[in-house]
C-alpha positions in Angstrom: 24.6 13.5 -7.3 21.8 14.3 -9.6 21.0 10.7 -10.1 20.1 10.3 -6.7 18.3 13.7 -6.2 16.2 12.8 -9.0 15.8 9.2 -8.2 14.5 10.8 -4.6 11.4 12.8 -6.3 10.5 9.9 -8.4 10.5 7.7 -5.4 8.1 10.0 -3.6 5.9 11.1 -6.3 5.7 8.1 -8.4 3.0 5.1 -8.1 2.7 3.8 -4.8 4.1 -0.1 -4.5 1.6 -2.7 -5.4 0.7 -4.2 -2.3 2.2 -7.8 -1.4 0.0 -10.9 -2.0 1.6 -12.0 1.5 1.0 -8.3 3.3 -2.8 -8.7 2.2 -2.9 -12.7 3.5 -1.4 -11.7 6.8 -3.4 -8.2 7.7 -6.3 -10.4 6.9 -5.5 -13.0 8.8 -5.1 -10.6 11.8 -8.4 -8.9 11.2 -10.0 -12.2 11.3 -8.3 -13.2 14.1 -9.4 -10.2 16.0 -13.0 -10.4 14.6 -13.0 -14.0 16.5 -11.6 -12.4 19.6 -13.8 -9.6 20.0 -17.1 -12.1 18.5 -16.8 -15.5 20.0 -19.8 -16.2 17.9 -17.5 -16.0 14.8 -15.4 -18.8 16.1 -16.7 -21.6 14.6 -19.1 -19.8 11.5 -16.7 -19.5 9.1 -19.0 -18.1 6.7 -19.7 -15.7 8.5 -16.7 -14.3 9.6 -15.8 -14.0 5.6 -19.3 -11.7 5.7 -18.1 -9.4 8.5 -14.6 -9.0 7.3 -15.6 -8.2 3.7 -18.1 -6.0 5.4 -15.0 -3.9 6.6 -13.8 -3.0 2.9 -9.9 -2.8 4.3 -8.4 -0.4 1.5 -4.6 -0.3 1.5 -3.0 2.6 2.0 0.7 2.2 1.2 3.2 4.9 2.6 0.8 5.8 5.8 2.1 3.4 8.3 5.1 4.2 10.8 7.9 4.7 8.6 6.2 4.7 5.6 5.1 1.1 5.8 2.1 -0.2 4.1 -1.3 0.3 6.7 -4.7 -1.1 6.0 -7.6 1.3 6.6 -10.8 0.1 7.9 -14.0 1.8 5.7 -17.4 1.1 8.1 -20.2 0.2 6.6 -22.9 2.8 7.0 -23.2 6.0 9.3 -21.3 6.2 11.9 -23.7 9.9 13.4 -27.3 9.1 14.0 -29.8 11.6 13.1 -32.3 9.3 15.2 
């Protein structure tokens, strides 16, 4: 009973999981994917669809998803408020 009280705590207040080389491939497939969707000029510039995702700086944040599933944040580059 203790074992699994204490196995509990160190399961919520150790190290988050290292995130999944195949998580990572397939959320940034699906940003790209979207990017192309949303920019039909992306379509056919690959080289510049790998600027505007890496642009995005998509941090994982394991734990934050529905259930405690792995989510990928997106970090905007620049302001989002103009003083202007």
């Amino acid at each position: 009973m203790s074992s699994a009280i204490i196995d509990f705590f160190r399961s919520k207040f150790g190290a988050p999981p290292p995130v999944a080389p195949i998580e990572r491939m397939m959320a940034k497939r699906w940003v790209k994917e979207r990017l192309k969707h949303m920019y039909p000029e992306l379509r056919h510039d690959p080289k510049a669809l790998e600027e505007v995702y890496q642009s995005l700086s998509l941090e994982p944040r394991p734990g934050l998803g529905k259930g405690g599933e792995m989510m990928f944040e997106v970090v905007l580059p620049g302001r989002l408020d103009s003083d202007s």
